[in-house]
N, C-alpha and C positions, 0 to 999 in steps of 0.2 A: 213488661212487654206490651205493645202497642200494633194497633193494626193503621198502618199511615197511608194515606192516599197521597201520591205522588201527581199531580199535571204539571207537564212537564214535554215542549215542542220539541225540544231536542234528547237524540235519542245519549248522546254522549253524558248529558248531563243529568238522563234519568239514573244511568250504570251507575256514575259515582255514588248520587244519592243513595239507590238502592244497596252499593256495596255498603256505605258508611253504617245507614239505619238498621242491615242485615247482621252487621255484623255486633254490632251493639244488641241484639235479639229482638228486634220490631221484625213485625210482618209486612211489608209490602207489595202495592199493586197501583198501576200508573195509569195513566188517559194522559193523548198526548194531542190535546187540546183544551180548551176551557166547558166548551159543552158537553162532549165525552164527560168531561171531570166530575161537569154538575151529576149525570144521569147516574156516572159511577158510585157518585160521593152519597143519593139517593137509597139507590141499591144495596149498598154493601154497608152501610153509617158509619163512617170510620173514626177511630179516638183522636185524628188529628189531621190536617190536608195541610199539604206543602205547593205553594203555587207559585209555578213563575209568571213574572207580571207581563214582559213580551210576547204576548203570543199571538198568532196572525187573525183569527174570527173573533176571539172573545179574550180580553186581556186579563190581568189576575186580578185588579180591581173589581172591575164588573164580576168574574167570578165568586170573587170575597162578598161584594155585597147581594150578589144573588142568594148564596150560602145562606148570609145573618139574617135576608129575609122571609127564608124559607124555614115556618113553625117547629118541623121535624128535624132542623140541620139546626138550626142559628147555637146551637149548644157547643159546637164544635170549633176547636182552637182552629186557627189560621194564620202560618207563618208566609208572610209576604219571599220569595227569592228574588233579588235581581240586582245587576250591577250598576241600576240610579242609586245616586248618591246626595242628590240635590234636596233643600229643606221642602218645597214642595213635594215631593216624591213623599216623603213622611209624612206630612198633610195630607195629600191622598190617599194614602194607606189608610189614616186614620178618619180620613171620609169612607174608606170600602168597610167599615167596621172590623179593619184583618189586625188580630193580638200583637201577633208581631213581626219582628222586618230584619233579615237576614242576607246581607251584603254577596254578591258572588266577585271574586269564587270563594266560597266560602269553608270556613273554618270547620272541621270536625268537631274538635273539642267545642267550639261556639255555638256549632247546630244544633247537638245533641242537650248540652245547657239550657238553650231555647226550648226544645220539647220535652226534658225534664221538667221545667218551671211552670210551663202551661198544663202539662197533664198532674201536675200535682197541687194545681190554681186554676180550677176550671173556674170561667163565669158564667152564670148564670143568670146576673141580671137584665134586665128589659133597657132597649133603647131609653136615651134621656127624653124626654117630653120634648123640653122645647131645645134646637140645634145650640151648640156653640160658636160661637162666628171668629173666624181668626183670618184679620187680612192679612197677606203677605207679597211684597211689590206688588201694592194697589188692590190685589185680586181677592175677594172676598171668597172661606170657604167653610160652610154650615157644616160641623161636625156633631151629629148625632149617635157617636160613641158616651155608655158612661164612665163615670170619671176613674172608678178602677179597670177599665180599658183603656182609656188614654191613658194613665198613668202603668202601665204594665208595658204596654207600648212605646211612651218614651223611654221605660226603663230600660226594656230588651234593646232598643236603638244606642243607648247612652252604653248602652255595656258592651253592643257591637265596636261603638265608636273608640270607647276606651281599649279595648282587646285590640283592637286595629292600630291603633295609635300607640301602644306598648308593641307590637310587633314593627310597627313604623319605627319606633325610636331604636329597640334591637337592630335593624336593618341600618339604621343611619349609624349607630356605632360601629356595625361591622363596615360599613362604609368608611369610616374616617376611618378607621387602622386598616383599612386595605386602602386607602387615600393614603395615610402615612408612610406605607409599607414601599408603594410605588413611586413614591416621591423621593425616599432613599434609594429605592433602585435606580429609578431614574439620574439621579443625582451619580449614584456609582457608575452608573452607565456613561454617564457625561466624561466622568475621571478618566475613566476607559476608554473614552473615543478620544480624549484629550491627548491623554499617554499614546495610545495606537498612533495617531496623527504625527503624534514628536515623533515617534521614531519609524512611522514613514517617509515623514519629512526629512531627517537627518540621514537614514540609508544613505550607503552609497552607491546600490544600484539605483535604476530608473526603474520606477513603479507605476503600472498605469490602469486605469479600468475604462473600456469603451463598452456600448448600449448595443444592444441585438443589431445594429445598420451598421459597426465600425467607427460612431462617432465618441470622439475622446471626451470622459467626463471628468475625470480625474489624470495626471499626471502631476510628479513630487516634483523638488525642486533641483533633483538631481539631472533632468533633463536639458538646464540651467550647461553643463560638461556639452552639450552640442552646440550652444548658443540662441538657445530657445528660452522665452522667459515661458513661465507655465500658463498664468493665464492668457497669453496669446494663442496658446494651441486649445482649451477649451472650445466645446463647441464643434472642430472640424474633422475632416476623417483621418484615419491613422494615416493614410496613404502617403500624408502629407509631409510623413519623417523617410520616406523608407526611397531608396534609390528607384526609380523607371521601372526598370527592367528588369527587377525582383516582385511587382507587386504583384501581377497574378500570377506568379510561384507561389505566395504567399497568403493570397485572400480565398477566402473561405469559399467562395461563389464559384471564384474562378478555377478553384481548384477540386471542388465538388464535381462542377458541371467535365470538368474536361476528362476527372477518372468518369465517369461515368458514358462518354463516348467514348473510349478506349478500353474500357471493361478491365482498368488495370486497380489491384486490391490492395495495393501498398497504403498504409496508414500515411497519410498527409503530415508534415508539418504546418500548422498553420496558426498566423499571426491572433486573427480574429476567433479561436477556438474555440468550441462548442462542450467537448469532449470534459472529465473528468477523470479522478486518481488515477491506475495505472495507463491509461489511455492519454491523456491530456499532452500536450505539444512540451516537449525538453529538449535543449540542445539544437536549436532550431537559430541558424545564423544566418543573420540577415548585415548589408551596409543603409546604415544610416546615413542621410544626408546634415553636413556642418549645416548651420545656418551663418554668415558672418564669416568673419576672418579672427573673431578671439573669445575665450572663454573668462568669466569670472570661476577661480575656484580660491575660496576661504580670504575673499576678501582682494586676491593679487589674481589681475588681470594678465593673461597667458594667451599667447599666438595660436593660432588652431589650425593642423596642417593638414592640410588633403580638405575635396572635396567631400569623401566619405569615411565613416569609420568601421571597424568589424565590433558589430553587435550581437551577443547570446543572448535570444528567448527562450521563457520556460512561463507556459499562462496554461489556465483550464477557465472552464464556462462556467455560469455562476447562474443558481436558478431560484427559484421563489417559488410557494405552492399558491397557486390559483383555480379554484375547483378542484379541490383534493386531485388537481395537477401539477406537476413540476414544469412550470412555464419557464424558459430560456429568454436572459434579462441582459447578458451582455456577458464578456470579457475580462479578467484579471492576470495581469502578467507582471513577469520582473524583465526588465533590460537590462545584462552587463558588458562592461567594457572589454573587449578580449582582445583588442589590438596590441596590448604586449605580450598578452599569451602566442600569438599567433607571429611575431617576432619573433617570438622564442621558437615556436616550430621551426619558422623555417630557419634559424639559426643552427636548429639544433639538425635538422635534415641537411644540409649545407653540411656540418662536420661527419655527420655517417657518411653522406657522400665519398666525401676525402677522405674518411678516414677507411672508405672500401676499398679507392683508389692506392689509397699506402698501402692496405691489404693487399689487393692483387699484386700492387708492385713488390711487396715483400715473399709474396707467395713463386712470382717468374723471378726473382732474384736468386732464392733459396733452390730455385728447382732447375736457373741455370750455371749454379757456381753449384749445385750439387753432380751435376753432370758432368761439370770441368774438373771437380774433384775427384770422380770415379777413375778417369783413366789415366791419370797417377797413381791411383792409386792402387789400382788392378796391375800396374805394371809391379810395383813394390813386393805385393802381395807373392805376384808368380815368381820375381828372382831369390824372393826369401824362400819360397818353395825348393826352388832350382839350389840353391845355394847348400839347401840343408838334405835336399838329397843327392848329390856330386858324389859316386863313388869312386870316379878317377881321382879326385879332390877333394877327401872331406874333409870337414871341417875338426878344427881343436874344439875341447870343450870351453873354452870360454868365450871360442867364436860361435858355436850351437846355440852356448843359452842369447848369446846377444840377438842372433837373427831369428832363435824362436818370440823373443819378446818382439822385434819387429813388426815381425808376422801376427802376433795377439793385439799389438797397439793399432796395427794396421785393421784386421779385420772388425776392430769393434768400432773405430771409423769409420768402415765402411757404414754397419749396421745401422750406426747414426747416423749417416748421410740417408741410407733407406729406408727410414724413420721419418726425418726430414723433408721427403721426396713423396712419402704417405701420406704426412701430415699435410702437404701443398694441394698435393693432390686433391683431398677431400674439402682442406678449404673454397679450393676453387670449383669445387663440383662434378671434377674431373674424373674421379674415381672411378675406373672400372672392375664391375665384379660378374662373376661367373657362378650363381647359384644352381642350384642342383638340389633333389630330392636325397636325403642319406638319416642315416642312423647318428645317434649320436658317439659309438663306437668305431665310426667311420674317420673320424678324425683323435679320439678320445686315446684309443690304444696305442696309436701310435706315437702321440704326445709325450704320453707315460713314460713309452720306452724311450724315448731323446730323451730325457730329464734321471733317467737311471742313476745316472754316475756323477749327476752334480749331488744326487740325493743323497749317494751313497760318501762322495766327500765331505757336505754337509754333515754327516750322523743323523738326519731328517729321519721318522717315521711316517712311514706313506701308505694310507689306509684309500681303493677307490670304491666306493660304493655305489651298486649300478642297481639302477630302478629294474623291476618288474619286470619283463618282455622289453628290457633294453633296447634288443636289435628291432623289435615290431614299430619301436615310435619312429615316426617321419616328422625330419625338420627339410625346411627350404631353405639352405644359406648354399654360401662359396666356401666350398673344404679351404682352398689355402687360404683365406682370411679367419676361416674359425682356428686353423692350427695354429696363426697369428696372433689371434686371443689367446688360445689358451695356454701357449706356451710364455706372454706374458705373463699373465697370470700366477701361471705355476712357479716362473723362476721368480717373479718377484714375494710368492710367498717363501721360499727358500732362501733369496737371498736378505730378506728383513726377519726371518727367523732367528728364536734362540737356538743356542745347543742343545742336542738332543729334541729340538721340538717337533713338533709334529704338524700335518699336513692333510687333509683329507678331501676328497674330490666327490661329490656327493650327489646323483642324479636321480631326479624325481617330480611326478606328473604333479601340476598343478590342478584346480578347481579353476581356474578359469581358461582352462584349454589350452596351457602353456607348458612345456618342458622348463625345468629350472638345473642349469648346471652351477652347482656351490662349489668355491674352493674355499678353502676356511684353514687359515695357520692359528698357530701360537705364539707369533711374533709378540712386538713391541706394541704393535698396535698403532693407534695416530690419536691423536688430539680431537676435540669438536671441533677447535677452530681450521685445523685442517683438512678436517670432512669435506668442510663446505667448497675447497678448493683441491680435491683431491683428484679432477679428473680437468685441471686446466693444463693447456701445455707449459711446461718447461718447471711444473712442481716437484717437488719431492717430499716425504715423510720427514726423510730423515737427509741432515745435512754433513754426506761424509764423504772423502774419498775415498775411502776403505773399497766402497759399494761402487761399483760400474751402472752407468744411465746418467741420462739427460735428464728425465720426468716427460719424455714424450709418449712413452708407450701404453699408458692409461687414458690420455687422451686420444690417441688413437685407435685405441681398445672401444674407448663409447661410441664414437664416430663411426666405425664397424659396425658395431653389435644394433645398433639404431641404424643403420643404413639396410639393414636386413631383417628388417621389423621387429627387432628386439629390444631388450632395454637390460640397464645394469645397476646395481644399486651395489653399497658398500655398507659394512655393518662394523664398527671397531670401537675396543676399549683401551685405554694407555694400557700398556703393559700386560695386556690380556691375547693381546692377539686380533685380525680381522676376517668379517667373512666375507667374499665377493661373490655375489647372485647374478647370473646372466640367465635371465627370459627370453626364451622363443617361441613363437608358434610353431604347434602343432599344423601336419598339413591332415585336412579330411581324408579319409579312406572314400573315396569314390565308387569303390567296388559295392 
């Protein structure tokens, strides 16, 4: 442990010192100047003085040799600091008679070496008599150090230089393998932008990058489909491709400045885009202008028709960090071709057209040959009536059963024609309904009882199972289209039932503030793949004549149950049986 005198102008570079020498267990204390240094270096006689050699009154030479001249100091080591590096600097030192010479910024381990060595090599001998003379470019300089102080002072110099120059060499190999390192990457980098490039270039959309003003820096060779060669359009503004009278629909300026007098908040499409990820411009259709009259593609020169084309953009803005800011650099988009998509639209809008036009028309056909149908057929109906109750006249039995079957081919005719007449109706939008507030026993029980006696011919088990405060829940429909449902329903679970099977009508509140009427048999059931067409018109489960229906009454059944804010789902296994769920809203109790 040592008591080291610090002079030292700068206060940052007394800290370090004093942390390094403190913490190695030397005592220190500073003057931060040369004169201060002397008086302190006086005062206190320290085992060792550390001088910086710039300092603005008195520099560390003058210091050093004040020191060595002074009877009661000259005993005392003196390490030169400073970041001259020049052989005169050394010269000089060893004219201030200073031991030795320590480069800034300086080494730890090197410093503490240095004041190891002196305090464990004190000298104590007398200046040399007569000076040494050493010229250097021209300059003669009388050094009256003796020789085991020059010689301790080249040493401490030569050991600074080598310690430095092994640190220089470390540094220069970590240089060449972070040289090597970056030259690989670079190189991979190059492969990458090479690869990137091909298959920019080959896309087959139109790819472009424009600069924060809209001027084109990039565009591929797909641009080439307008009749543009690419680098002709370098250089100019996008405006250049894009029809008149889309452009300030489309430019950023223009379309900035004008939401902002209108005070209108809709997200812009815009060509020149600023924006990023979910914000960034998609689906944004612009016409481009041809250039020419023909295109190259893949080598065969092709006609180019129209003035314009229909063009989809999809670009986002593209930013750089400058002052730990994200500064806005320009533009990157894709161009695609959509003029045969957009062919296809309206091809494809051209057939709904027509094909709504065949609708309607099939819909007034069915609903004027259903009409012309009725009263024929209402006439048949009523003299097979008349016929079979004639008590002047009645009938033989095997004139009874003929005019009863009549009568039954006749009315299920008719049914289908009022079937027919629903189904039109709803097509065309025509349907009128008559909703009302009711219970779902409002329509329910009465259902039941019309269906008694097919059930009971059937052999059907009929189990109805009624929710909770039944009569308390309020639905909104039209009683005679729900008795319409449900007696679909009903009869077609009985008549696709097994024998003996069973039937259950099941009501009950839902969680999401819905009434659910189930009706659930034990039939046959239906396929998956009939699932998915179980509520089109003119289907059926089951393919038989046995069974009376068209396959209208399911469809008309959804058509209903949806037209009165409801919905209907179907649940079925082969041979297991199905269950039909119809959801309705519940009405609020206002009370």
């Amino acid at each position: 442990m040592a008591n080291i005198l610090i002079v030292e102008d700068s206060k940052t570079q007394e800290i370090l010192l004093r942390t390094a020498l403190e913490k190695a267990g030397h005592i220190t204390f500073a003057a931060n100047c040369g004169i201060s240094g002397i008086d302190l270096a006086r005062e206190k006689v320290p085992d060792l003085i550390i001088t910086d050699i710039r300092m603005p009154d008195m520099n560390g030479y003058e210091v050093s040799w004040a020191i060595k001249n002074d009877f009661t100091l000259k005993h005392i080591p003196i390490i030169l600091l400073s970041g001259l590096s020049e052989t005169k600097d050394i010269i000089t030192g060893l004219e201030s008679l200073a031991d030795s010479y320590v480069i800034k910024p300086f080494e730890e381990t090197e410093l503490l070496t240095n004041i190891n060595f002196l305090l464990e090599n004190p000298s104590n001998q007398a200046a040399a008599g007569a000076p040494l003379t050493v010229v250097i470019d021209g300059d003669t300089h009388p050094i009256h150090s003796h020789r085991r102080q020059i010689l301790s002072f080249l040493l401490s110099t030569y050991d600074t230089v080598i310690h430095r120059n092994k640190k220089l060499l470390e540094v220069q190999s970590k240089l060449r393998i972070a040289n090597e390192a970056l030259t690989r990457k670079t190189q991979l980098l190059e492969e990458s932008e090479s690869r990137f490039r091909t298959l920019v270039e080959t896309a087959p959309d139109i790819i472009y990058r424009i600069d924060d003003e809209g001027i084109i820096l990039f565009i591929n060779q797909s641009v080439r489909n307008l009749g543009y060669e690419p680098e002709t359009l370098i250089g100019k503004h996008f405006s250049c491709l894009i029809a008149p009278h889309q452009i300030d629909q489309i430019s950023r300026k223009k379309v900035i400045s004008g939401l902002s007098n209108t005070g209108n908040l809709t997200q812009p499409k815009l060509f020149d885009e600023r924006r990023m990820g979910s914000r960034r411009t998609s689906g944004l259709e612009i016409l481009f202008k041809v250039n020419g009259s023909e295109q190259t593609v893949s080598g065969v020169v092709e006609p180019l028709e129209g003035e314009y084309l229909n063009m989809e953009v999809s670009c986002a803005g593209m930013y750089q960090l400058d002052n730990d800011k994200d500064k806005f650099i320009g533009t990157v988009g894709v161009i695609r071709d959509i003029t045969d998509r957009k062919l296809a639209e309206e091809n494809l809008n051209r057939a709904k057209l027509q094909a709504d036009k065949a609708n309607s028309a099939k819909s007034e056909f069915l609903s004027k040959m259903s009409h012309e149908l009725r009263t024929p057929l209402n006439a048949i109906l009523g003299f097979s009536q008349l016929l079979s109750t004639d008590e002047n006249e009645p009938l033989l039995e095997e004139q009874s059963d003929s005019v009863k079957q009549i009568y039954q081919a006749g009315q299920h005719l008719l049914d289908l024609i009022n079937e027919i007449l629903d189904l039109s109706a709803i097509e065309a939008g025509k349907l009128q309904l008559a909703p009302v507030v009711c219970t779902p026993n409002d329509f329910l029980l009465e259902c039941i009882s019309m269906i008694e006696v097919l059930v009971e011919k059937n052999g059907i088990n009929f189990t109805f199972i009624e929710a909770e405060d039944n009569d308390a829940a309020r639905i909104y429909v039209d009683l005679k289209r729900m008795k319409q449902v449900t007696l679909n329903l009903l009869s077609n679970a009985i008549k696709y039932n097994k024998e003996q099977g069973s039937v259950t009508v099941n009501v009950e509140y839902m969680k999401n503030k819905h009434l659910r009427i189930s009706v659930v048999d034990t039939g046959k059931g239906m396929s998956p793949e009939f699932l998915s067409e179980v509520f089109d018109p003119f289907s059926r489960a089951i393919q038989t004549h046995t069974i009376e229906g068209a396959g209208i009454g399911l469809a008309i059944t959804k058509q209903l149950i949806e037209s009165m804010g409801g919905r209907i789902n179907v649940v079925s296994e082969l041979g297991k049986g199905s269950s039909f769920h119809v959801d309705l809203p519940l009405v609020r109790d206002e009370s």
